[in-house]
Rosetta silent file (secondary structure, phi, psi, omega in degrees, C-alpha in Angstrom):
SEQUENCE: XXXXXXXXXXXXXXXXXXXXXXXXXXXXXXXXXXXXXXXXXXXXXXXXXXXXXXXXXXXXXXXXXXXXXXXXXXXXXXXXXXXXXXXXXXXXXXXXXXXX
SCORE:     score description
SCORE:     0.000 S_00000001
   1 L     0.000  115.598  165.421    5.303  -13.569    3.989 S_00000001
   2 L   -67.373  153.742  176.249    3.088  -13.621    0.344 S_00000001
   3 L  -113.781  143.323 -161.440    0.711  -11.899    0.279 S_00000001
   4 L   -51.864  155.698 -166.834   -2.879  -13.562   -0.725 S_00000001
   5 L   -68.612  147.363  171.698   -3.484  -13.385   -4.486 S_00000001
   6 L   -46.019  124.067  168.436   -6.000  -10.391   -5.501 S_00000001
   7 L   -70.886  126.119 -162.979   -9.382  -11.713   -5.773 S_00000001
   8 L   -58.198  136.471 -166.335  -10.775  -11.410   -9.242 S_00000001
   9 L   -71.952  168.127 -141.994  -13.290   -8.457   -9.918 S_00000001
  10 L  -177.291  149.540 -175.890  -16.625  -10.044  -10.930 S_00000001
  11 L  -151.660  122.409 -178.188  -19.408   -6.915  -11.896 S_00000001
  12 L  -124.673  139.996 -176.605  -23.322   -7.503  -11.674 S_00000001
  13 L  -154.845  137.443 -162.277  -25.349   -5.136  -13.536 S_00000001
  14 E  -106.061  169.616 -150.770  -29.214   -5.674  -13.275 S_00000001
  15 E  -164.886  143.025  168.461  -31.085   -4.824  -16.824 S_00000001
  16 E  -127.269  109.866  155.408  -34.820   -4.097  -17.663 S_00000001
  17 E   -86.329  148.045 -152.785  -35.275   -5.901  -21.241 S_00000001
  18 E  -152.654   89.824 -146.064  -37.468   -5.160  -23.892 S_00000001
  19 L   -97.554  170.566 -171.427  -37.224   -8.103  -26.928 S_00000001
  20 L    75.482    6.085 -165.460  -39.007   -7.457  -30.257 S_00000001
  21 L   -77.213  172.483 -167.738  -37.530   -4.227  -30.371 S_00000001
  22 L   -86.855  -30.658   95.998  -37.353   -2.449  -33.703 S_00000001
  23 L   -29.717  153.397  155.908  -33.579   -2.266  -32.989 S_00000001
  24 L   -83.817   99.107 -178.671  -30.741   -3.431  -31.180 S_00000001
  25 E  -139.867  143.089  163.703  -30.122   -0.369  -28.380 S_00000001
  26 E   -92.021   86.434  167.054  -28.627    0.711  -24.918 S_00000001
  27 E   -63.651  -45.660  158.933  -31.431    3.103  -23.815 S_00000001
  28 E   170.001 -150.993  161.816  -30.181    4.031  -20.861 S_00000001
  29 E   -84.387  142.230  153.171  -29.967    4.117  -17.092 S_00000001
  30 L  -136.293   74.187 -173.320  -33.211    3.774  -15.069 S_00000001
  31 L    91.398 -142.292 -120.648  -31.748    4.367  -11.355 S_00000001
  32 L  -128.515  -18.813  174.610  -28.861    1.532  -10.772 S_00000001
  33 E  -116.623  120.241 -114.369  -30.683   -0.302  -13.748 S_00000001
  34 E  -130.395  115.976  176.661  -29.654   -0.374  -17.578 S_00000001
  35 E  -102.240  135.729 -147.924  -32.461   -0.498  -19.786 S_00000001
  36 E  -130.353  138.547  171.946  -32.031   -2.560  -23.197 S_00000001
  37 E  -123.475  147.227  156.355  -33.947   -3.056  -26.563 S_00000001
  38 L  -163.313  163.604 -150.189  -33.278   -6.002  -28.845 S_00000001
  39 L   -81.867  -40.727 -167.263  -35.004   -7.313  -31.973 S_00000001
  40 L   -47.507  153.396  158.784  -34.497  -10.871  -30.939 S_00000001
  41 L   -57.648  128.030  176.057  -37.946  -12.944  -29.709 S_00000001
  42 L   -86.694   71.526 -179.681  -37.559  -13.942  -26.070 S_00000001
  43 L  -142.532  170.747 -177.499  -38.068  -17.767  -26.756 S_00000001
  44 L    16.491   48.033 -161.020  -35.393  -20.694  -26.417 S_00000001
  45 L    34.705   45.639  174.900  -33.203  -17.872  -24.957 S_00000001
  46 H   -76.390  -70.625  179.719  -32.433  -15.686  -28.112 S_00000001
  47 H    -9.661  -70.746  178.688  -33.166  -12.529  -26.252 S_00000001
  48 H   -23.361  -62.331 -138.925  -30.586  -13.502  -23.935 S_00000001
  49 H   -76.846  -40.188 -171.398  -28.200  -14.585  -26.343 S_00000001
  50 H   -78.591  -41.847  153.878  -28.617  -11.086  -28.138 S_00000001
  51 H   -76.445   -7.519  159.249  -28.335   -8.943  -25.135 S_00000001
  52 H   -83.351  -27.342  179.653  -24.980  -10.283  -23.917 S_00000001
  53 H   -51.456  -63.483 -151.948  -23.931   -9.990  -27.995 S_00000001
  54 H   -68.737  -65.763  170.719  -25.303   -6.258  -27.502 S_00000001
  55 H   -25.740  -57.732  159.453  -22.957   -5.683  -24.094 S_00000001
  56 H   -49.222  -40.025  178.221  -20.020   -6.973  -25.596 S_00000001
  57 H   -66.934  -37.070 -159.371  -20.198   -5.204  -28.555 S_00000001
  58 H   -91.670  -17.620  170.666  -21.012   -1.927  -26.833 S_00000001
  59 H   -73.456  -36.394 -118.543  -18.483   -2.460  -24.068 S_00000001
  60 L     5.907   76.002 -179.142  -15.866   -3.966  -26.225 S_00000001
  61 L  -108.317  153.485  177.512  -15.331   -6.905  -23.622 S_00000001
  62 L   -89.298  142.446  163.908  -15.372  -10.502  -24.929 S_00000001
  63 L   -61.477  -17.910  175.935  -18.899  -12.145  -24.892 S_00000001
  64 L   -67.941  -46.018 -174.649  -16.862  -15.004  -23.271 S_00000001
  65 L   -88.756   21.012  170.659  -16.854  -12.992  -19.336 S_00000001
  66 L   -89.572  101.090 -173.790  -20.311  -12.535  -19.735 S_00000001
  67 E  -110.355  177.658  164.420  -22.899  -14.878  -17.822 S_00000001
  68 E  -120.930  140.466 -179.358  -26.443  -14.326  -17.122 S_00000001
  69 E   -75.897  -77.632  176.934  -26.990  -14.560  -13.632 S_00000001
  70 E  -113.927  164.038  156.843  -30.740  -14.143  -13.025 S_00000001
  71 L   105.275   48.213 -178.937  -33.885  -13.507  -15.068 S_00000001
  72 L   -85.162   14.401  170.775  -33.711  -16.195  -18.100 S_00000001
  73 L  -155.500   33.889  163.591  -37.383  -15.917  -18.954 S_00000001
  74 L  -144.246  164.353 -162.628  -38.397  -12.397  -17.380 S_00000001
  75 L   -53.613  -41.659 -133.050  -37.539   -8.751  -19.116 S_00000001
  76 E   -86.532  156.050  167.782  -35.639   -8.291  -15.338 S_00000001
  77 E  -169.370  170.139  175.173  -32.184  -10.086  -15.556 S_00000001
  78 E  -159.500  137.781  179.239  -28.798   -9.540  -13.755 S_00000001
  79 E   -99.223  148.397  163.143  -25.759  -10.219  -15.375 S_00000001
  80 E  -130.766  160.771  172.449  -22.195  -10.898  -14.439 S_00000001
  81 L  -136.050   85.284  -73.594  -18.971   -9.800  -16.039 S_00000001
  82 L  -150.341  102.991 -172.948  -15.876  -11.676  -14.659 S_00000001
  83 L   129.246  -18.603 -165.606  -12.495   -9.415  -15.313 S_00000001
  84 L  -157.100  153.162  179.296  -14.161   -5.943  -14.073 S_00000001
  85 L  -105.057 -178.706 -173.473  -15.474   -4.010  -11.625 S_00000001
  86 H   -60.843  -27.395  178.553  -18.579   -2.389  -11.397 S_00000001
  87 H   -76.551  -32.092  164.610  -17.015    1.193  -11.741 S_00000001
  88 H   -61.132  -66.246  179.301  -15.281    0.021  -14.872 S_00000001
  89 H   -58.360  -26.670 -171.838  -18.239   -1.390  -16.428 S_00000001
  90 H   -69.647  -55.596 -169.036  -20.507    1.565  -15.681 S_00000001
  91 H   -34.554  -43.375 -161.580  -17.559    3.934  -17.452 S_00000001
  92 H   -81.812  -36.638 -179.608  -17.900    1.469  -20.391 S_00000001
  93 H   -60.594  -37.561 -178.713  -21.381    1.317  -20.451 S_00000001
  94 H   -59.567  -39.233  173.554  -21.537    5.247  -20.153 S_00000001
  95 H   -51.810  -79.005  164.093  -18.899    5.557  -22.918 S_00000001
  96 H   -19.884  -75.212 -145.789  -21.611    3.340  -25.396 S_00000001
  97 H   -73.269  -17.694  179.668  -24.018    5.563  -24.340 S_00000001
  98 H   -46.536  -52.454 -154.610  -22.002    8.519  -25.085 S_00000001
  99 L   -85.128   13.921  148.721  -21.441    7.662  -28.507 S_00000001
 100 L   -89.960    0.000    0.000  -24.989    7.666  -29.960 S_00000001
């Protein structure tokens, strides 16, 4: 008897964003939610585009298992990251944060 294949880990992490920033930064945790600065303008999704850039970078994860799930035109957004679980990404995000 096989046994069914593992289902792939999949990670949602909700974000409070804050575009225009003077910087590109991981501020911190606020509760269960990961608060973010980036310089880009929140028009024709650059914000977006700059806070999965920022994730990747600070995770080192490819910007490729990154989607954004909800919030493409409000500061609130939830993300997914396809390859990991949520206890892995929080380590990595936690790591990032370490290391300012």
């Amino acid at each position: 008897m096989n046994a069914a294949p593992a289902a792939p880990s999949v990670a949602r992490l909700a974000l409070k964003v804050s575009p225009k920033a003077s910087r590109d930064a991981l501020i911190g945790w606020r509760g269960e939610v990961l608060k973010v600065a980036v310089t880009a303008a929140p028009e024709r999704g650059k914000a977006n585009a700059a806070v999965m850039r920022l994730l990747a970078a600070a995770t080192g994860l490819p910007r490729s298992v990154i989607s954004l799930l909800h919030g493409a035109a409000s500061p609130d957004k939830t993300l997914l990251f396809s390859g990991i679980d949520d206890a892995q990404l929080r380590r990595a995000i936690d790591r990032a944060l370490g290391d300012r």
